[in-house]
C-alpha positions in Angstrom: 12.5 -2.4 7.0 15.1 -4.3 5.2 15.4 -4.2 1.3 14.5 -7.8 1.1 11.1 -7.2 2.7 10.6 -3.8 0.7 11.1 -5.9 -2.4 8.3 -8.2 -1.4 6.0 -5.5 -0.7 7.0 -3.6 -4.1 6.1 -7.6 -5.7 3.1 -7.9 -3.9 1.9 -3.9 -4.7 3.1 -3.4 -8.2 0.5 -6.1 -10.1 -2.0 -5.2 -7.6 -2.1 -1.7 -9.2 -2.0 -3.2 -12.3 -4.9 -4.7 -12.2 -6.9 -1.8 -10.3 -6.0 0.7 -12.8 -6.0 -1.8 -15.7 -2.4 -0.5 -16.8 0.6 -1.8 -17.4 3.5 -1.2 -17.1 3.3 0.7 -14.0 6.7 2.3 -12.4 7.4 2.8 -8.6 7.0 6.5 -8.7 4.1 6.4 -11.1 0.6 8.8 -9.2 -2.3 6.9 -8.5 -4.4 9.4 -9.7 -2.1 10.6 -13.1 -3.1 7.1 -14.0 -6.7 7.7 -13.9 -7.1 6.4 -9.8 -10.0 8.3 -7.7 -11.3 7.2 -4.5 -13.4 4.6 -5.5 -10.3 2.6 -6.9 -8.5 3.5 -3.9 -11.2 1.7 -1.6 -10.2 -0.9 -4.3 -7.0 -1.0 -4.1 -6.0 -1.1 -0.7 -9.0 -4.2 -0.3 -7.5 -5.6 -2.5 -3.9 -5.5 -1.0 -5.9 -6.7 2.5 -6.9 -9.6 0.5 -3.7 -10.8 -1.5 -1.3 -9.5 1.1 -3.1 -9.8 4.8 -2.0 -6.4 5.4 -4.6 -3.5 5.8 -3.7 0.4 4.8 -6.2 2.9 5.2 -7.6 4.0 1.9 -6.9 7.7 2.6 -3.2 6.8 2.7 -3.5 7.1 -1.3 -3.2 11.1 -0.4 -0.2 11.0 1.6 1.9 7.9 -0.4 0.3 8.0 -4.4 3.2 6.2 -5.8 3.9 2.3 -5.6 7.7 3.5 -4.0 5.6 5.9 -1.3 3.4 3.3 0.3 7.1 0.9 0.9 9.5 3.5 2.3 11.6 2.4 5.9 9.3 4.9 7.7 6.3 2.2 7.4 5.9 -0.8 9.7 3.1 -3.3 9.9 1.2 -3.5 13.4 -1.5 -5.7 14.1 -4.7 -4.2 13.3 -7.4 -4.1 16.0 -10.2 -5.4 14.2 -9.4 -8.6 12.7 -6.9 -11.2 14.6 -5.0 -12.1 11.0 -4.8 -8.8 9.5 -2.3 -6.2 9.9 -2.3 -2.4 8.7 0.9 -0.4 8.4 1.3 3.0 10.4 4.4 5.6 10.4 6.2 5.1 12.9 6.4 8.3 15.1 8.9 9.1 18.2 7.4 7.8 21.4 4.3 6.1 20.1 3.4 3.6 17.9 
């Protein structure tokens, strides 16, 4: 993922969480949850990003990537998700598999 494209996401992702957690400022490496997110705002969130974005992340991600900087690293590529023709989710790209 080139920076270009990882600023984008970081555009598109930072008032997004802004508005979730009805904050702001909010850094790249500031937690989810040390800025009062639980799963509810999580399911939130990431519809929310489907929604402005087109791109679908499963909520649980939160767990894994809690920062704005976590959810965007090269390790993250978009793939078309199976469910809806126009959406697409992103997935860590593995060896072999994608």
């Amino acid at each position: 993922m080139g920076n270009h494209l990882t600023s984008s996401m970081i555009e598109v992702l930072t008032p997004i969480w802004e508005q979730i957690l009805q904050r702001s400022p909010i850094g790249l490496e500031d937690n989810f949850f040390d800025l009062g997110g639980d799963s509810f705002l999580a399911v939130s969130l990431f519809n929310e990003i489907a929604r402005v974005s087109g791109r679908e992340l499963p909520p649980v991600m939160i767990y894994q990537a809690s920062t704005i900087a976590a959810l965007v690293p090269p390790s993250i590529t978009a793939v078309p998700c199976p469910h809806l023709w126009t959406t697409t989710r992103f997935r860590r790209c593995t060896t072999g598999t994608n």
